[in-house]
C-alpha positions in Angstrom: -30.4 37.5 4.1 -27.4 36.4 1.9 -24.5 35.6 3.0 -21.6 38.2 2.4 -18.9 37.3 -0.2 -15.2 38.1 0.4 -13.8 41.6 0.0 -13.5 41.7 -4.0 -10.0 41.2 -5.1 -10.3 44.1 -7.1 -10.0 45.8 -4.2 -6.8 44.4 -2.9 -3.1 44.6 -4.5 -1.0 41.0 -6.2 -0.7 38.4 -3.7 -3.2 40.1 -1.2 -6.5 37.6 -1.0 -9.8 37.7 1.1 -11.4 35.1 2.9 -13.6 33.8 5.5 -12.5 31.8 8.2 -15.4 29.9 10.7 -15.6 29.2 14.4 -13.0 32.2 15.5 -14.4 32.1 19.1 -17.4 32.0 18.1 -17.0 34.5 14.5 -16.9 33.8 11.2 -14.2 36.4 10.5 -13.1 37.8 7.4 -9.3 37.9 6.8 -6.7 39.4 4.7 -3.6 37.1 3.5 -0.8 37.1 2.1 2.3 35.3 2.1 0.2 32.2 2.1 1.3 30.3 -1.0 4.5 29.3 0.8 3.6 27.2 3.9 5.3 26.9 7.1 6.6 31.0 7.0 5.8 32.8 10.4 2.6 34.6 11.0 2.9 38.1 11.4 -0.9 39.3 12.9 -2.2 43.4 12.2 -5.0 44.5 14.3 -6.7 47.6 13.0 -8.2 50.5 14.9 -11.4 52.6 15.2 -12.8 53.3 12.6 -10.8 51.2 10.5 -10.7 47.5 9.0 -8.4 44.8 8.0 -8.0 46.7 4.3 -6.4 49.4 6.0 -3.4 47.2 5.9 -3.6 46.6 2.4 -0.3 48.4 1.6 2.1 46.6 3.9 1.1 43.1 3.6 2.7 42.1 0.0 5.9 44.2 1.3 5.9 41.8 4.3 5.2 38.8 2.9 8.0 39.5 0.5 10.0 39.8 3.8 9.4 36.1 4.3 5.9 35.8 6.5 2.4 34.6 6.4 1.0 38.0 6.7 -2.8 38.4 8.4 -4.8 40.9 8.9 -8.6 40.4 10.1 -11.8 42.5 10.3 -11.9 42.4 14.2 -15.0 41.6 16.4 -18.0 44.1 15.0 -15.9 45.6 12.0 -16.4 45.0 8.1 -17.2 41.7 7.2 -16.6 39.7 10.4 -19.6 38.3 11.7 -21.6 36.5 14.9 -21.3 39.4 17.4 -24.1 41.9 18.1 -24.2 45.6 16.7 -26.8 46.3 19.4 -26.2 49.4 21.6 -28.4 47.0 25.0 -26.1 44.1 25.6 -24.3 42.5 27.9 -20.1 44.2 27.0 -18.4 41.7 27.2 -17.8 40.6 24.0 -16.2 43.1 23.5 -13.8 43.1 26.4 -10.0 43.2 26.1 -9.5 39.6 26.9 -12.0 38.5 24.3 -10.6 40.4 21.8 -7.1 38.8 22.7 -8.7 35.3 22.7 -10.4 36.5 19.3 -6.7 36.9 18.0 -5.0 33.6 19.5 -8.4 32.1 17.8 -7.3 33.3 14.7 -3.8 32.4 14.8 -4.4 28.4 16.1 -6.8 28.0 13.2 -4.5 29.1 11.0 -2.1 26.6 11.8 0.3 28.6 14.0 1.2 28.0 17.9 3.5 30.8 17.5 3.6 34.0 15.6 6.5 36.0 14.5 4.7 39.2 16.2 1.5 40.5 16.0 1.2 44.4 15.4 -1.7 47.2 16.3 -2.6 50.4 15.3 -5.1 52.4 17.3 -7.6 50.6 19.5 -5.5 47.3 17.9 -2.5 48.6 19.8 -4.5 47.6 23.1 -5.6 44.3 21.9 -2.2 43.8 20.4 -0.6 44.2 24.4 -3.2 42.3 26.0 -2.0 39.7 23.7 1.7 40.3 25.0 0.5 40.3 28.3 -1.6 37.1 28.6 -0.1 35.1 25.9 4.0 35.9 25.2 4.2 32.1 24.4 2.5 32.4 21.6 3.4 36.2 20.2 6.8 36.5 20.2 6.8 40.3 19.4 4.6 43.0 19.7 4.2 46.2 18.1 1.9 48.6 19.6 1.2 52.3 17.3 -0.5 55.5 18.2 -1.8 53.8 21.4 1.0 53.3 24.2 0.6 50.7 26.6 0.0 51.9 30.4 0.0 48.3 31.6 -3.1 46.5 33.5 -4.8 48.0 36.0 -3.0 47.7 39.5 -4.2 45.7 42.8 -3.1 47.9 46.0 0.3 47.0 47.6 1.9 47.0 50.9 -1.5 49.0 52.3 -1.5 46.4 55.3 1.6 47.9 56.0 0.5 51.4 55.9 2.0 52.1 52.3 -0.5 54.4 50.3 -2.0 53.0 47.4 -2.1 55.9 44.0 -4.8 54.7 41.6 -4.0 55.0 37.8 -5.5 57.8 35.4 -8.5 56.9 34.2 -7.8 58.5 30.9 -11.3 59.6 29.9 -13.1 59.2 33.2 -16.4 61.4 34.7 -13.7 63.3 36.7 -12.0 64.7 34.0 -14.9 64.9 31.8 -16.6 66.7 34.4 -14.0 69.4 34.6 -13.9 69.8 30.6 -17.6 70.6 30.8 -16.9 73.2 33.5 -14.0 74.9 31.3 -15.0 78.7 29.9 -15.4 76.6 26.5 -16.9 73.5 27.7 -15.3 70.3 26.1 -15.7 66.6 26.2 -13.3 63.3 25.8 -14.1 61.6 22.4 -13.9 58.7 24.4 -16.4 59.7 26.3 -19.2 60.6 23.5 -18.2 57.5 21.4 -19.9 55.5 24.6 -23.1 57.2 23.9 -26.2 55.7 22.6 -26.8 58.7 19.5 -22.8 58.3 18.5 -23.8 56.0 15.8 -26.7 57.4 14.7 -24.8 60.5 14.7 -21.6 59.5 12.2 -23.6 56.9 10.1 -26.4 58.9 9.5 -25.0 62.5 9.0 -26.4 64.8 6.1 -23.1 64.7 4.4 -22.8 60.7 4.1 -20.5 57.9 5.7 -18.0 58.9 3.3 -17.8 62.4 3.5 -17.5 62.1 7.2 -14.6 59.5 6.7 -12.7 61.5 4.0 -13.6 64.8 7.1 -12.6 62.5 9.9 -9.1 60.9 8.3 -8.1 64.4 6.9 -9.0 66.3 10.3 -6.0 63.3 12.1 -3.8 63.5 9.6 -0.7 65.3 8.9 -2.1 66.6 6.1 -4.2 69.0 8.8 -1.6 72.1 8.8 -2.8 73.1 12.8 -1.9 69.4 14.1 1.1 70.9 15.2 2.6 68.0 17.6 3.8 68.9 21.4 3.8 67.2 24.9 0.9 68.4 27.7 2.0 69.8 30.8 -0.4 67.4 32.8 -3.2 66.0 33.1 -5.5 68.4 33.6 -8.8 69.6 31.9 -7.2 73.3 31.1 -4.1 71.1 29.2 -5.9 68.4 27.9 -7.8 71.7 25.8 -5.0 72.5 24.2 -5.9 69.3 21.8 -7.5 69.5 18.5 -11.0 68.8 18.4 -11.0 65.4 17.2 -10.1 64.5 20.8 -11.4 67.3 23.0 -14.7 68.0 21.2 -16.7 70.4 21.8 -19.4 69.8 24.4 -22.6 70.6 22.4 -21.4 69.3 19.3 -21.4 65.6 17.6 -18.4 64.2 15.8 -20.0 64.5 12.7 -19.9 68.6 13.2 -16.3 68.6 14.5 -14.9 67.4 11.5 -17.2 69.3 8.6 -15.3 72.6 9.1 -12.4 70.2 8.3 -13.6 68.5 5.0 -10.9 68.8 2.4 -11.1 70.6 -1.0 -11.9 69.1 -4.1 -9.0 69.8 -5.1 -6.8 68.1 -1.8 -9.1 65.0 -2.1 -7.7 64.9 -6.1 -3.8 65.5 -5.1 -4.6 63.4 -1.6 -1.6 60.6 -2.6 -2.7 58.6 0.7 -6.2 58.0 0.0 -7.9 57.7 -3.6 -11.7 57.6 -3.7 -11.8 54.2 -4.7 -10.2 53.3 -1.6 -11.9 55.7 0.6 -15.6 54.0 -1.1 -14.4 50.7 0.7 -14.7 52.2 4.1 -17.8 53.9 2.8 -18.8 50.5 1.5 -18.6 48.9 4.4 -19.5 51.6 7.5 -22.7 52.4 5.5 -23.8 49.0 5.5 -22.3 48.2 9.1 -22.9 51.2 10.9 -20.3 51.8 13.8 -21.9 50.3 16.5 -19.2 47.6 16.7 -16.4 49.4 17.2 -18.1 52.3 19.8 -18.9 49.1 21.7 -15.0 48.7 22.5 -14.9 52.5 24.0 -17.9 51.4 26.1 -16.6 48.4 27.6 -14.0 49.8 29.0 -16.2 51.7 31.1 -17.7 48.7 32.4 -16.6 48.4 36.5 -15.7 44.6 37.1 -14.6 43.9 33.3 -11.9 46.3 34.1 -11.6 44.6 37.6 -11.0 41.4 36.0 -7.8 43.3 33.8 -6.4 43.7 37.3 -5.3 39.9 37.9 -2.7 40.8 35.7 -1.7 43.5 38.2 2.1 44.1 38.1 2.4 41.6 35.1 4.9 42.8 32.4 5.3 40.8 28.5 7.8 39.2 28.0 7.4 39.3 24.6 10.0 41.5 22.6 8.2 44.4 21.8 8.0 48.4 19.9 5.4 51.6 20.6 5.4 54.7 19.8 3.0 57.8 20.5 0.5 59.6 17.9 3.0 61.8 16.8 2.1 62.3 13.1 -1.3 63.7 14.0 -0.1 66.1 15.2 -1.7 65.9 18.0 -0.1 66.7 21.9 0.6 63.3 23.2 -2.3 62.9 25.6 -0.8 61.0 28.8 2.7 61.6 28.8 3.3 60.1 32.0 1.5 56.7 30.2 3.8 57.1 27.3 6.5 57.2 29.7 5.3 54.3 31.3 5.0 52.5 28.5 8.5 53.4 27.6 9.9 52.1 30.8 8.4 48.9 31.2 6.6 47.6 28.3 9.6 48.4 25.4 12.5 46.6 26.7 14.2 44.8 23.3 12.3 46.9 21.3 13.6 46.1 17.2 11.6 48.7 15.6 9.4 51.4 15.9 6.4 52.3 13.3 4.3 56.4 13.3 0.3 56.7 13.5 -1.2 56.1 9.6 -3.9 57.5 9.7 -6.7 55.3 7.6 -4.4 53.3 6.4 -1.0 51.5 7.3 1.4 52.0 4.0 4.8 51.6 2.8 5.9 55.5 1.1 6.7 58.0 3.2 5.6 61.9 3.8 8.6 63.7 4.5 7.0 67.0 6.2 6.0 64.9 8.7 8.2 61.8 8.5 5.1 59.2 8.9 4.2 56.4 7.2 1.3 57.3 5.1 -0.7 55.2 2.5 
Protein backbone atom coordinates (compact mmCIF):
# COMPACT_ATOMS: atom_id res chain seq x y z
CA UNK A 1 0.00 0.00 0.00
CA UNK A 2 1.54 3.46 -0.74
CA UNK A 3 2.19 5.75 1.55
CA UNK A 4 -0.18 8.84 1.54
CA UNK A 5 1.32 12.23 0.41
CA UNK A 6 0.39 15.47 2.16
CA UNK A 7 -2.85 17.31 1.60
CA UNK A 8 -2.12 19.07 -1.90
CA UNK A 9 -1.28 22.61 -1.54
CA UNK A 10 -3.73 23.32 -4.00
CA UNK A 11 -5.99 22.72 -1.66
CA UNK A 12 -4.91 25.11 1.02
CA UNK A 13 -4.67 29.13 0.94
CA UNK A 14 -0.78 31.32 0.86
CA UNK A 15 1.24 30.49 3.86
CA UNK A 16 -1.03 27.44 4.82
CA UNK A 17 1.33 24.07 4.27
CA UNK A 18 0.75 20.20 4.89
CA UNK A 19 2.86 17.90 6.43
CA UNK A 20 3.51 14.80 8.25
CA UNK A 21 4.85 14.54 11.53
CA UNK A 22 6.07 10.81 13.08
CA UNK A 23 5.98 9.29 16.48
CA UNK A 24 2.83 11.57 17.83
CA UNK A 25 2.15 8.88 20.65
CA UNK A 26 2.37 6.47 18.57
CA UNK A 27 0.70 8.38 15.00
CA UNK A 28 2.21 9.62 12.21
CA UNK A 29 -0.16 12.60 11.98
CA UNK A 30 -0.85 14.88 9.30
CA UNK A 31 -0.74 18.62 10.17
CA UNK A 32 -1.73 21.94 8.90
CA UNK A 33 0.84 25.04 9.49
CA UNK A 34 1.19 28.21 9.26
CA UNK A 35 2.97 30.87 10.81
CA UNK A 36 5.99 28.57 10.65
CA UNK A 37 8.52 30.57 8.64
CA UNK A 38 9.15 32.85 11.65
CA UNK A 39 10.46 30.67 14.59
CA UNK A 40 10.12 31.06 18.12
CA UNK A 41 6.16 32.68 17.68
CA UNK A 42 3.67 30.88 20.13
CA UNK A 43 1.73 27.90 19.15
CA UNK A 44 -1.84 28.32 18.87
CA UNK A 45 -3.39 24.39 18.54
CA UNK A 46 -7.19 23.85 16.60
CA UNK A 47 -8.75 20.59 17.27
CA UNK A 48 -11.54 19.74 14.88
CA UNK A 49 -14.81 17.93 15.39
CA UNK A 50 -16.95 15.05 14.07
CA UNK A 51 -17.13 14.82 11.04
CA UNK A 52 -14.57 17.22 10.32
CA UNK A 53 -10.61 17.48 9.70
CA UNK A 54 -7.74 19.71 10.20
CA UNK A 55 -8.77 21.58 6.68
CA UNK A 56 -11.76 22.77 8.25
CA UNK A 57 -9.49 25.37 9.72
CA UNK A 58 -8.12 26.37 6.62
CA UNK A 59 -9.68 29.85 6.70
CA UNK A 60 -8.45 31.11 10.09
CA UNK A 61 -4.94 29.94 10.10
CA UNK A 62 -3.17 32.59 7.68
CA UNK A 63 -5.44 35.31 9.60
CA UNK A 64 -3.76 34.05 12.86
CA UNK A 65 -0.56 33.62 11.92
CA UNK A 66 -0.66 37.10 10.64
CA UNK A 67 -1.67 37.85 14.28
CA UNK A 68 1.81 36.71 15.30
CA UNK A 69 1.55 32.64 16.00
CA UNK A 70 2.74 29.28 14.88
CA UNK A 71 -0.69 28.25 13.88
CA UNK A 72 -1.46 24.10 14.00
CA UNK A 73 -4.08 22.36 13.22
CA UNK A 74 -3.89 18.35 12.90
CA UNK A 75 -6.08 15.50 11.52
CA UNK A 76 -6.80 13.96 15.07
CA UNK A 77 -6.52 10.19 16.06
CA UNK A 78 -8.68 8.24 13.10
CA UNK A 79 -9.45 11.40 10.93
CA UNK A 80 -8.03 12.30 7.37
CA UNK A 81 -4.65 11.50 6.87
CA UNK A 82 -3.42 10.74 10.38
CA UNK A 83 -2.33 7.38 10.73
CA UNK A 84 -1.35 4.16 13.25
CA UNK A 85 -4.75 3.88 15.03
CA UNK A 86 -7.31 1.24 14.10
CA UNK A 87 -10.66 2.00 12.01
CA UNK A 88 -12.02 -1.29 13.41
CA UNK A 89 -15.45 -1.30 14.94
CA UNK A 90 -13.96 -4.72 17.69
CA UNK A 91 -11.14 -3.13 19.72
CA UNK A 92 -10.10 -2.41 22.85
CA UNK A 93 -11.52 1.96 23.15
CA UNK A 94 -9.07 3.17 24.56
CA UNK A 95 -7.36 4.78 22.07
CA UNK A 96 -9.58 6.68 21.72
CA UNK A 97 -10.24 7.94 25.24
CA UNK A 98 -10.24 11.60 26.32
CA UNK A 99 -6.88 11.40 27.98
CA UNK A 100 -5.23 9.89 24.90
CA UNK A 101 -6.57 12.22 22.80
CA UNK A 102 -5.17 15.02 25.23
CA UNK A 103 -1.72 13.21 25.33
CA UNK A 104 -2.18 12.98 21.37
CA UNK A 105 -2.16 16.95 21.48
CA UNK A 106 0.70 17.63 24.15
CA UNK A 107 2.43 14.97 21.68
CA UNK A 108 2.00 17.18 19.04
CA UNK A 109 2.93 20.35 20.66
CA UNK A 110 6.56 18.99 22.34
CA UNK A 111 7.49 17.69 18.88
CA UNK A 112 7.01 20.74 17.53
CA UNK A 113 9.25 22.43 19.66
CA UNK A 114 6.87 24.09 22.21
CA UNK A 115 6.56 23.44 26.11
CA UNK A 116 4.00 25.99 26.12
CA UNK A 117 1.27 27.11 23.74
CA UNK A 118 -0.41 30.34 23.48
CA UNK A 119 -3.92 28.40 23.73
CA UNK A 120 -5.17 25.56 22.01
CA UNK A 121 -8.85 25.90 20.57
CA UNK A 122 -11.87 23.15 19.77
CA UNK A 123 -14.73 23.01 17.86
CA UNK A 124 -17.20 20.17 18.39
CA UNK A 125 -15.97 16.90 19.81
CA UNK A 126 -12.34 19.06 19.75
CA UNK A 127 -13.96 21.27 22.36
CA UNK A 128 -13.78 18.12 24.78
CA UNK A 129 -10.33 17.25 23.96
CA UNK A 130 -9.47 20.85 23.99
CA UNK A 131 -10.68 20.97 28.11
CA UNK A 132 -9.21 17.79 28.98
CA UNK A 133 -6.15 19.51 27.89
CA UNK A 134 -6.94 22.49 30.28
CA UNK A 135 -7.72 20.22 32.85
CA UNK A 136 -4.74 17.89 32.96
CA UNK A 137 -2.14 19.98 31.53
CA UNK A 138 -2.70 24.14 32.23
CA UNK A 139 1.17 24.28 32.31
CA UNK A 140 1.50 23.78 29.11
CA UNK A 141 -1.94 25.44 27.43
CA UNK A 142 -2.10 28.63 28.61
CA UNK A 143 -5.69 29.29 27.13
CA UNK A 144 -8.39 27.33 26.04
CA UNK A 145 -11.12 27.88 23.81
CA UNK A 146 -13.82 25.45 23.80
CA UNK A 147 -17.00 26.01 20.72
CA UNK A 148 -20.28 24.39 20.31
CA UNK A 149 -19.35 21.89 23.04
CA UNK A 150 -19.45 23.35 26.74
CA UNK A 151 -17.52 21.89 29.20
CA UNK A 152 -19.49 20.12 32.25
CA UNK A 153 -16.31 19.34 34.06
CA UNK A 154 -14.94 15.59 34.98
CA UNK A 155 -16.97 13.24 36.28
CA UNK A 156 -17.52 13.65 40.18
CA UNK A 157 -16.32 11.10 43.12
CA UNK A 158 -19.11 11.18 45.96
CA UNK A 159 -18.53 13.66 48.91
CA UNK A 160 -19.23 14.04 52.49
CA UNK A 161 -21.59 10.54 52.12
CA UNK A 162 -19.68 9.21 55.38
CA UNK A 163 -21.24 11.92 56.83
CA UNK A 164 -24.65 11.34 55.61
CA UNK A 165 -24.52 14.02 52.77
CA UNK A 166 -26.34 12.64 49.57
CA UNK A 167 -24.43 12.19 46.65
CA UNK A 168 -26.41 13.59 42.95
CA UNK A 169 -24.78 11.87 40.02
CA UNK A 170 -24.28 14.07 36.81
CA UNK A 171 -26.40 13.74 33.48
CA UNK A 172 -25.29 11.38 31.47
CA UNK A 173 -26.16 13.29 28.42
CA UNK A 174 -27.04 10.50 26.00
CA UNK A 175 -27.44 7.62 28.40
CA UNK A 176 -29.99 4.23 28.12
CA UNK A 177 -32.24 6.18 30.55
CA UNK A 178 -32.91 8.92 28.40
CA UNK A 179 -32.73 6.97 25.33
CA UNK A 180 -35.04 4.69 26.69
CA UNK A 181 -37.67 7.24 27.31
CA UNK A 182 -37.20 8.89 23.61
CA UNK A 183 -38.07 5.41 22.27
CA UNK A 184 -41.22 5.32 24.40
CA UNK A 185 -42.35 9.02 23.19
CA UNK A 186 -45.74 8.96 20.79
CA UNK A 187 -42.89 9.55 17.95
CA UNK A 188 -40.17 7.41 19.15
CA UNK A 189 -36.69 9.19 18.97
CA UNK A 190 -33.14 8.45 19.58
CA UNK A 191 -29.76 10.47 20.81
CA UNK A 192 -27.35 10.83 17.77
CA UNK A 193 -24.96 10.02 20.21
CA UNK A 194 -26.48 7.14 20.88
CA UNK A 195 -26.68 5.60 17.06
CA UNK A 196 -23.24 6.99 16.15
CA UNK A 197 -21.95 4.04 18.77
CA UNK A 198 -23.59 1.49 16.64
CA UNK A 199 -21.87 -1.01 14.63
CA UNK A 200 -24.12 -0.20 10.97
CA UNK A 201 -23.42 3.89 11.62
CA UNK A 202 -20.59 3.70 9.34
CA UNK A 203 -21.77 1.56 6.91
CA UNK A 204 -24.76 3.59 7.06
CA UNK A 205 -23.18 7.37 6.20
CA UNK A 206 -20.24 6.04 4.07
CA UNK A 207 -22.03 3.85 2.07
CA UNK A 208 -25.40 5.65 1.40
CA UNK A 209 -27.02 5.61 -2.25
CA UNK A 210 -26.49 9.30 -2.53
CA UNK A 211 -22.58 9.27 -1.84
CA UNK A 212 -20.17 10.52 1.02
CA UNK A 213 -20.59 13.87 -0.39
CA UNK A 214 -23.98 14.32 -0.85
CA UNK A 215 -24.51 13.21 2.65
CA UNK A 216 -21.88 15.88 3.79
CA UNK A 217 -23.18 18.77 1.62
CA UNK A 218 -27.08 17.15 3.45
CA UNK A 219 -25.48 16.79 6.83
CA UNK A 220 -23.51 20.48 7.04
CA UNK A 221 -26.53 22.27 5.37
CA UNK A 222 -29.17 20.34 7.73
CA UNK A 223 -26.64 22.22 11.06
CA UNK A 224 -26.22 25.23 9.62
CA UNK A 225 -27.84 28.50 9.80
CA UNK A 226 -28.45 28.27 6.50
CA UNK A 227 -31.45 25.66 7.61
CA UNK A 228 -34.47 28.31 8.03
CA UNK A 229 -36.30 25.87 10.99
CA UNK A 230 -32.96 25.89 13.24
CA UNK A 231 -34.63 28.39 15.08
CA UNK A 232 -32.30 28.64 18.30
CA UNK A 233 -34.08 28.47 22.05
CA UNK A 234 -33.14 27.05 25.55
CA UNK A 235 -34.96 23.48 26.78
CA UNK A 236 -37.02 23.52 29.70
CA UNK A 237 -35.17 20.40 31.10
CA UNK A 238 -33.87 17.50 30.62
CA UNK A 239 -36.38 15.41 29.76
CA UNK A 240 -37.23 13.08 26.76
CA UNK A 241 -40.62 15.23 25.82
CA UNK A 242 -37.97 18.59 25.76
CA UNK A 243 -35.15 17.07 24.40
CA UNK A 244 -37.90 16.41 21.13
CA UNK A 245 -38.28 19.68 20.65
CA UNK A 246 -34.69 19.35 18.75
CA UNK A 247 -34.16 19.17 15.07
CA UNK A 248 -33.48 15.78 13.87
CA UNK A 249 -29.92 15.93 13.46
CA UNK A 250 -29.78 15.37 17.25
CA UNK A 251 -33.01 13.63 18.17
CA UNK A 252 -33.36 11.33 15.16
CA UNK A 253 -35.90 9.51 14.48
CA UNK A 254 -35.89 5.97 15.95
CA UNK A 255 -36.23 3.83 12.81
CA UNK A 256 -34.29 5.85 10.71
CA UNK A 257 -30.30 6.19 9.89
CA UNK A 258 -28.48 9.47 9.64
CA UNK A 259 -28.16 9.11 6.15
CA UNK A 260 -32.23 9.38 5.87
CA UNK A 261 -32.47 12.33 8.43
CA UNK A 262 -30.67 14.54 6.41
CA UNK A 263 -31.81 13.65 2.54
CA UNK A 264 -35.11 15.61 3.05
CA UNK A 265 -32.59 18.27 3.91
CA UNK A 266 -30.19 18.22 0.81
CA UNK A 267 -29.88 21.72 -0.61
CA UNK A 268 -30.89 22.96 -4.09
CA UNK A 269 -28.76 23.19 -6.95
CA UNK A 270 -29.18 26.28 -6.92
CA UNK A 271 -28.28 26.90 -2.73
CA UNK A 272 -25.18 24.63 -3.29
CA UNK A 273 -24.13 27.33 -6.36
CA UNK A 274 -24.94 30.68 -4.13
CA UNK A 275 -23.62 28.51 -0.79
CA UNK A 276 -20.65 31.32 -0.01
CA UNK A 277 -19.44 28.91 2.98
CA UNK A 278 -18.78 25.87 1.13
CA UNK A 279 -17.72 25.62 -2.72
CA UNK A 280 -17.63 22.12 -4.11
CA UNK A 281 -14.13 22.03 -4.44
CA UNK A 282 -13.90 22.32 -0.87
CA UNK A 283 -16.73 20.15 0.04
CA UNK A 284 -14.78 17.18 -2.57
CA UNK A 285 -11.93 17.34 0.21
CA UNK A 286 -14.13 16.01 2.88
CA UNK A 287 -15.59 13.72 0.19
CA UNK A 288 -11.95 12.93 -0.66
CA UNK A 289 -11.02 11.92 2.29
CA UNK A 290 -14.44 10.23 4.29
CA UNK A 291 -14.77 8.10 1.11
CA UNK A 292 -11.45 6.71 1.41
CA UNK A 293 -11.46 6.77 5.33
CA UNK A 294 -14.80 5.81 6.21
CA UNK A 295 -15.95 7.26 9.62
CA UNK A 296 -15.18 4.68 11.76
CA UNK A 297 -12.54 6.82 13.54
CA UNK A 298 -14.35 9.45 14.63
CA UNK A 299 -17.82 7.15 15.80
CA UNK A 300 -15.11 5.43 17.87
CA UNK A 301 -14.88 8.73 20.12
CA UNK A 302 -18.85 8.63 20.79
CA UNK A 303 -18.34 5.00 21.75
CA UNK A 304 -15.68 5.37 24.19
CA UNK A 305 -17.36 7.40 26.15
CA UNK A 306 -19.64 4.79 26.87
CA UNK A 307 -17.06 2.64 28.10
CA UNK A 308 -17.66 2.19 32.22
CA UNK A 309 -14.14 2.38 33.91
CA UNK A 310 -12.57 4.74 30.97
CA UNK A 311 -15.07 7.22 32.27
CA UNK A 312 -14.19 6.04 35.86
CA UNK A 313 -10.63 6.89 35.37
CA UNK A 314 -12.01 10.77 34.13
CA UNK A 315 -13.16 10.94 37.71
CA UNK A 316 -9.50 11.31 39.43
CA UNK A 317 -9.92 14.63 38.24
CA UNK A 318 -13.10 14.89 40.31
CA UNK A 319 -13.59 18.58 41.54
CA UNK A 320 -10.51 19.63 39.49
CA UNK A 321 -10.99 23.04 37.71
CA UNK A 322 -8.17 24.64 34.69
CA UNK A 323 -6.48 27.03 35.54
CA UNK A 324 -5.81 27.90 32.27
CA UNK A 325 -7.54 31.24 30.98
CA UNK A 326 -10.15 30.10 28.98
CA UNK A 327 -13.61 30.98 26.40
CA UNK A 328 -16.99 28.65 25.46
CA UNK A 329 -19.81 29.22 24.07
CA UNK A 330 -23.04 27.05 23.22
CA UNK A 331 -24.24 25.79 19.48
CA UNK A 332 -26.11 28.72 18.98
CA UNK A 333 -25.76 29.30 15.26
CA UNK A 334 -27.36 25.90 14.53
CA UNK A 335 -29.94 26.84 15.59
CA UNK A 336 -30.46 24.32 17.50
CA UNK A 337 -32.03 24.46 21.50
CA UNK A 338 -29.00 24.30 23.61
CA UNK A 339 -29.22 20.76 24.75
CA UNK A 340 -28.00 20.81 28.62
CA UNK A 341 -28.61 24.07 29.82
CA UNK A 342 -27.78 23.36 33.28
CA UNK A 343 -24.14 22.03 31.68
CA UNK A 344 -23.81 25.18 29.81
CA UNK A 345 -24.43 26.84 32.95
CA UNK A 346 -21.98 24.91 34.53
CA UNK A 347 -19.55 25.49 32.23
CA UNK A 348 -20.18 29.14 32.55
CA UNK A 349 -19.67 29.20 36.21
CA UNK A 350 -16.68 27.28 36.70
CA UNK A 351 -14.79 26.61 33.63
CA UNK A 352 -14.91 30.47 32.00
CA UNK A 353 -13.32 32.55 34.65
CA UNK A 354 -10.77 35.17 32.49
CA UNK A 355 -12.48 34.35 29.56
CA UNK A 356 -10.70 36.89 26.50
CA UNK A 357 -12.92 35.89 23.78
CA UNK A 358 -15.64 33.98 22.73
CA UNK A 359 -16.01 32.20 19.06
CA UNK A 360 -19.99 30.69 17.41
CA UNK A 361 -20.41 26.94 16.07
CA UNK A 362 -19.00 26.90 12.12
CA UNK A 363 -20.44 24.52 10.93
CA UNK A 364 -17.86 22.47 8.40
CA UNK A 365 -15.65 24.81 8.57
CA UNK A 366 -14.00 27.49 11.00
CA UNK A 367 -13.68 30.93 8.86
CA UNK A 368 -13.05 34.48 9.10
CA UNK A 369 -16.44 36.51 7.18
CA UNK A 370 -19.34 36.72 8.89
CA UNK A 371 -23.23 35.82 8.22
CA UNK A 372 -25.14 38.57 9.61
CA UNK A 373 -28.72 36.76 9.88
CA UNK A 374 -27.25 34.71 12.17
CA UNK A 375 -24.20 36.54 13.49
CA UNK A 376 -21.74 33.30 13.15
CA UNK A 377 -18.72 32.82 11.85
CA UNK A 378 -19.15 30.91 8.73
CA UNK A 379 -16.49 29.86 6.06
Amino acid sequence: MSTLAPLDSSHLGPGVRARFIEGINGLRMHVLEAGHETPGQPLLLLLHGFPELAFSWRKVMKPLADAGYHVVAPDQRGYGRTTGSSDAYDQDLRPFFMLTLARDAVALALALGHRKAAAVIGHDFGAAVTAWCALTRPDVFERCAIMSAPFGGPPSLPFGTAMGEAHVAGLDRAGSDIDEALGKLTRPRKHYQRYYTTREANEHIWRCPEGVGAFLRAYFHHKSADWTDNKPHRLREWSAECLAEMPTYYIMNRGETMAETVRPHMPSPEAVAANRWMSPAEMAVYAEEYGRTGFQGGLNWYRARYVPHLNAELSLFSGNRSTCRRSSSPARATGAPIRCPARWKRCRKKHSRRCKACIWWTAPAIGCSRNSRSRSFRC
